[in-house]
N, C-alpha and C positions, 0 to 999 in steps of 0.2 A: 202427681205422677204424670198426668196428661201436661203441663207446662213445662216437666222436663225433657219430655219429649218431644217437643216443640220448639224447645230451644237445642239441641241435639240436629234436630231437621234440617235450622234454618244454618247454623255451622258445617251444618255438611254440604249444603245448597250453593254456599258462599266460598268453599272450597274448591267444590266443583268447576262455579262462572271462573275462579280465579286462574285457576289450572288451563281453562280455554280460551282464558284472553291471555293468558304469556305466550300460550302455543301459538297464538295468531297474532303476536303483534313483533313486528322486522324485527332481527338481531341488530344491536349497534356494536358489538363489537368487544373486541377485547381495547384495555387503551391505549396499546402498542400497533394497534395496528393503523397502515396507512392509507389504506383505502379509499373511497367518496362512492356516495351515491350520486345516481345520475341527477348531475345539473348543478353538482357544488364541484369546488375547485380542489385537486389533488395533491395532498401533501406529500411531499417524496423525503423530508428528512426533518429535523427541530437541529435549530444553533442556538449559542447563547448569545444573548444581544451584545453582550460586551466583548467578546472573543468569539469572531466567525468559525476560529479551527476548533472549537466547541462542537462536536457534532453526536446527535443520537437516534436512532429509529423509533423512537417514543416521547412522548410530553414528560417534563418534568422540571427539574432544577437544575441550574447553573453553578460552578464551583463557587461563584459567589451569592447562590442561594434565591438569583432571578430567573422566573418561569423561562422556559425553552420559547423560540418564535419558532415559526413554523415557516415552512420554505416552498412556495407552492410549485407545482411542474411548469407552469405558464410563467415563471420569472427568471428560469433560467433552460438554455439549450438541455438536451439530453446527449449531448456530445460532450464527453469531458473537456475543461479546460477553457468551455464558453462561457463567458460571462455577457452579463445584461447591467447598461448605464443607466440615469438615469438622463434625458436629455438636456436638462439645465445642467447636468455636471460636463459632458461632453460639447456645451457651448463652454465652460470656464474652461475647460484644460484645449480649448483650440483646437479640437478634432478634428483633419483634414481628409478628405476619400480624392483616392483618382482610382481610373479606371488602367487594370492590366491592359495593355496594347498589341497588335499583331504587327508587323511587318518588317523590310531588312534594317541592319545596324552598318553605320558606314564605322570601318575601325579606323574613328578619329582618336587622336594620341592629343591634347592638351600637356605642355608640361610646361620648364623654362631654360632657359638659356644665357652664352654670356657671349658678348661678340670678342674676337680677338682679331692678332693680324694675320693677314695670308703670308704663311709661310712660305710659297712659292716665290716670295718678293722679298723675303728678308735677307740681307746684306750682311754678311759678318767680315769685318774686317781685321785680318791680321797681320803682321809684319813678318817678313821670312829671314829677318837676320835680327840680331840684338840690336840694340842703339837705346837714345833718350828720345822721349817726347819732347822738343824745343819749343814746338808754338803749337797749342792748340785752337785750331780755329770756332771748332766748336763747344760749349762749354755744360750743357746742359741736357737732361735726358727730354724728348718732347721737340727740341730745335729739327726746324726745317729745314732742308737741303736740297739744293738743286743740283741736278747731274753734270756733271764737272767741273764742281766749283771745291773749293780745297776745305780741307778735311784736320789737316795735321801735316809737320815739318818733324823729320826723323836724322836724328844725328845719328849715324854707323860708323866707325873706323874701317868695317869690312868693307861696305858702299863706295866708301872712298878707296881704299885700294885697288878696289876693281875698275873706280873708272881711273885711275892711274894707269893699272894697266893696258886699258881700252885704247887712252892716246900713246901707249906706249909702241904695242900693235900698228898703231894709225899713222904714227911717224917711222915703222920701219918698212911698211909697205908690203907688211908681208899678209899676203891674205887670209892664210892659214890662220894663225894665229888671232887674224883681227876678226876672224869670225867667231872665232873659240871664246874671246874676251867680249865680244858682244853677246851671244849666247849665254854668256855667264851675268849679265847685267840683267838679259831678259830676264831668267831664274832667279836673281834674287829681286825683284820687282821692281823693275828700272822702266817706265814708259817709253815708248817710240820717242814719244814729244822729248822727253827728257837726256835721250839719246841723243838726237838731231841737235839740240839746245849745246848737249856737251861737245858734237864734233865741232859748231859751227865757232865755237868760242875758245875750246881747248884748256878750258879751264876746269876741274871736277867742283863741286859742287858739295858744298861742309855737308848743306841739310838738303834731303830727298822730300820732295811734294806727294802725299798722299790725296787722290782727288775721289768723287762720291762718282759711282756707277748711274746711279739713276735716280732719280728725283726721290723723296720719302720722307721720314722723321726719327730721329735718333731716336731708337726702340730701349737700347743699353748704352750708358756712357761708362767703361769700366777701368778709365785712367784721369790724369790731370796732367799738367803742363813741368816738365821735370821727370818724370815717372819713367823709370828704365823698364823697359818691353824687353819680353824675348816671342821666338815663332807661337808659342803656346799661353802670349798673353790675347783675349780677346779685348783689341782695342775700344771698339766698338762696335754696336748693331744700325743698321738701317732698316727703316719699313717703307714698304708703301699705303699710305689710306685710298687709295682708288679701287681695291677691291680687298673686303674683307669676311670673314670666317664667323659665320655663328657656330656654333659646340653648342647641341641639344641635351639634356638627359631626358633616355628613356626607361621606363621599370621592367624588370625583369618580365613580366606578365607580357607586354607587350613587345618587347625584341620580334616576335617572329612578324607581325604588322609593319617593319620598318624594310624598306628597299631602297637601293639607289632610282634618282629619276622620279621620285615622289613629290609633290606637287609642297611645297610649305609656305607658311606668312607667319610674319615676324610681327611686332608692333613692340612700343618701346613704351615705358611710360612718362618720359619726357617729351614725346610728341603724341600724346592720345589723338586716336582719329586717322591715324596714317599706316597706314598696313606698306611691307615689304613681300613680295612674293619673290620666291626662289625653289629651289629644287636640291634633294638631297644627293650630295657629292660624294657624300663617300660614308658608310658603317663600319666602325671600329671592329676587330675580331673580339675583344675582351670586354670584359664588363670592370666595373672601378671595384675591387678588393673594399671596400669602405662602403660604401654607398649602394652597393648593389643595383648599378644603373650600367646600360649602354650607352657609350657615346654616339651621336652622329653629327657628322661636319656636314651644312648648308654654304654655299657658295654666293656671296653679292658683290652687285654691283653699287659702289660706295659714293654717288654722283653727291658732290655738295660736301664730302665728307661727314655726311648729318650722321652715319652708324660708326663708334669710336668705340675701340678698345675697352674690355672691361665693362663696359656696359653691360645692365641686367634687359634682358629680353622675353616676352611671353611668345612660345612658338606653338604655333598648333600644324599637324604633320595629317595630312590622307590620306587614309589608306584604303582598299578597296570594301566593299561594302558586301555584308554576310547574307546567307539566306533567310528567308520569314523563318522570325521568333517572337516570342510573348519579352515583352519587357518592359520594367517600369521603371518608376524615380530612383536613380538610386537612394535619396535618402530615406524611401520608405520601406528600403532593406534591413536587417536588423543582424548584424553579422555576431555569429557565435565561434567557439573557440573549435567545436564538429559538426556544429547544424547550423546553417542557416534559416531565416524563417521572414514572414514577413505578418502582417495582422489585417487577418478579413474582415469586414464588414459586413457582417448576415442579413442587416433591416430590421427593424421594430429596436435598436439600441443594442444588438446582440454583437459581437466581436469574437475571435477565436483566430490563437494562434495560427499559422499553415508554416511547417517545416518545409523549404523549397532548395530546389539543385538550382546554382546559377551558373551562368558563362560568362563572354565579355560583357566588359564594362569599357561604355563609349561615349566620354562625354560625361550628362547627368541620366545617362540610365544604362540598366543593368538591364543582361537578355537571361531569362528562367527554361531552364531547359524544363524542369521536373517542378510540380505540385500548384501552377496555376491555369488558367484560361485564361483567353481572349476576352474581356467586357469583367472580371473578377474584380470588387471592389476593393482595393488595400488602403490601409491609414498611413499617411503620408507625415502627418505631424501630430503628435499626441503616444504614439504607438507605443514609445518603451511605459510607460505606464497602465497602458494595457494587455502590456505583454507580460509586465510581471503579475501582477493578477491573475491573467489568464493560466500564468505557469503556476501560482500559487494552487490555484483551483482545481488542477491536473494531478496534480502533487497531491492533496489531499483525500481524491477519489483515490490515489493506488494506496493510498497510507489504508485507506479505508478498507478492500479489498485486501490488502496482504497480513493486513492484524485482523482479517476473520478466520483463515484459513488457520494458521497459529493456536489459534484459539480454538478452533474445533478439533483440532489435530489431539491437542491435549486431553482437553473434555471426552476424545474415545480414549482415548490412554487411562485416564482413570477408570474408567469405565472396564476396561481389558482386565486390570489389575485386581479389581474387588469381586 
């Protein structure tokens, strides 16, 4: 009896310690929760190793049946959408950082262009009666010509009856008449020379000398030797190379940076190293239906004839320069189809999207009106691979957030209903 109650005692003894060391010894928890005691590192979420978009607020299993990892708060920003590299992989994909910059944008226009002729100089030559082309002196489009030297020989029937008439005038002495009939030689394009030649000799003349106005190069040849011409055939064009016309395009964005009396330089790629300065001549009213560009005509002078026709030309145009703005590479912009954005640089290998408002673009950089600083780190090269990521990341906190809400919505609805 005394032994059973002895052993009764010491069961109750060992009940009692038991009861006062659970009550005194730290809770660890439920095993969903994600807490840490001071001085261990904070888990804020488990993935599954093999699929990141795996995610849970508790330890356990993967759909393929491997433990959850654990995701500590010091491995990634607490701002959606930041991600953390590690620095050996951001030396292999080429990581580049520049710094956003402060100061003004001069609105330089780069674009390209094509020389042509100055039409101020072009010579269009046409005949003002019917007849045949007899002798063409010139035979090819490109052929050089010097100013009054012969062109083409015109056989007319009319040409000839007028200068019939002209001696006819001349032998009756009547004045009236002989001026009426020289008048009428003028009009149908009879030269003074040609005139004089006809009184002194009395004889009219089968074929009419067509001679070249001023020096240049057959720009169109639009007949051959035989070819019957009427007023509305264009025989031919003349140019001059001593001064000629660049034609710029410019993009719509920038039309309103373009003026007359704007400083420009040419350069060709057949003479690298040799810049043209000139000045803008004139701004088209229209833009090209096609192209969606403005034209604008530069003005040169053509010494050497080294700037030819048709030539491709790279023009850069100056224009005046903006007020202080933040602006960086353009390539370290990241253009979307509503947002803009560019990819910051946090330090310790952290990156995160910034959504930003831009302005001109001048040159190789773009001015940020909205979402950066002065001294703001962005990624220059590497970025679209950081930026999808970082957009995946973004993506997954709201998927996270809007399939709770769902879910609890329900869970009282059942709850209403019972």
């Amino acid at each position: 009896m005394r032994k059973q109650m002895t052993i009764a005692a010491v069961v109750v003894i060992a009940v009692a310690v038991g009861i006062v060391i659970g009550r005194n010894l730290p809770s660890t928890g439920d095993p969903g929760s994600v807490g840490a005691a001071p001085g261990e590192r904070e888990v804020l979420y488990w993935v599954a190793p093999m699929d990141s978009n795996y995610r849970r607020d508790e330890p356990g299993k993967s759909p393929m049946g491997m433990d959850l990892v654990p995701v500590y708060a010091d491995e990634v920003d607490a701002v959606p959408g930041t991600v953390k590299i590690d620095p050996t992989v951001i030396n292999n994909l080429g990581v580049r950082t520049v710094a956003a910059e402060s100061g003004p944008l001069s609105r330089r226009i780069e674009t390209v262009g094509y020389i042509s002729f100055d039409e101020d100089t072009l010579q269009h030559v046409h005949t003002r009666v019917d007849g045949w082309i007899e002798k063409l002196a010139v035979t090819a489009t490109g052929d050089p010509v010097r100013q009054g030297e012969l062109l083409f020989e015109l056989y007319s029937p009319t040409l000839v009856n007028a200068q019939q008439e002209y001696l006819a005038a001349l032998r009756s002495n009547n004045q009236v008449l002989l001026g009426a009939s020289r008048d009428r030689l003028v009009a149908l394009g009879i030269t003074q020379m040609e005139i004089d030649r006809l009184q002194k000799n009395q004889q009219p003349s089968q074929r009419v000398r067509v001679y070249a106005d001023a020096d240049g190069v057959i720009a169109h040849l639009g007949v051959r030797e035989g070819v019957y011409v009427t007023p509305a055939t264009e025989v031919m064009s003349v140019a001059r190379l001593d001064r000629v016309w660049v034609h710029a395009e410019v993009f719509e964005r920038q039309a309103a940076w373009v003026k007359p009396g704007q400083e420009a330089l040419v350069e060709l790629d057949y003479l690298p190293g040799r810049l043209w300065q000139g000045t803008v001549d004139y701004v088209y009213p229209e833009l090209d239906a096609k192209t969606r560009t403005l034209r604008v005509r530069i003005r040169f002078e053509n010494e050497g004839e080294a700037l030819r026709p048709n030539m491709f030309a790279r023009v850069t145009l100056k224009g005046e320069e903006t007020d202080s703005v933040v602006h960086i590479p353009r390539e370290a912009l990241i253009r979307g189809g509503s947002v803009n954005r560019v990819v910051l640089a946090l330090g310790d290998g952290r990156f995160r999207a910034q959504p930003v408002s831009i302005g001109i673009e001048s040159g190789d950089r773009v001015a940020i009106l909205e979402g950066l600083s002065a001294g703001d780190l962005v990624v220059s090269s590497g970025q679209f691979l950081i930026d999808s990521e970082s957009n995946i990341e973004a993506a997954l906190s709201r998927m996270d957030d809007s399939a709770e809400e769902p879910m609890d919505h329900g869970q009282h609805q059942m709850e209403s209903e019972q």
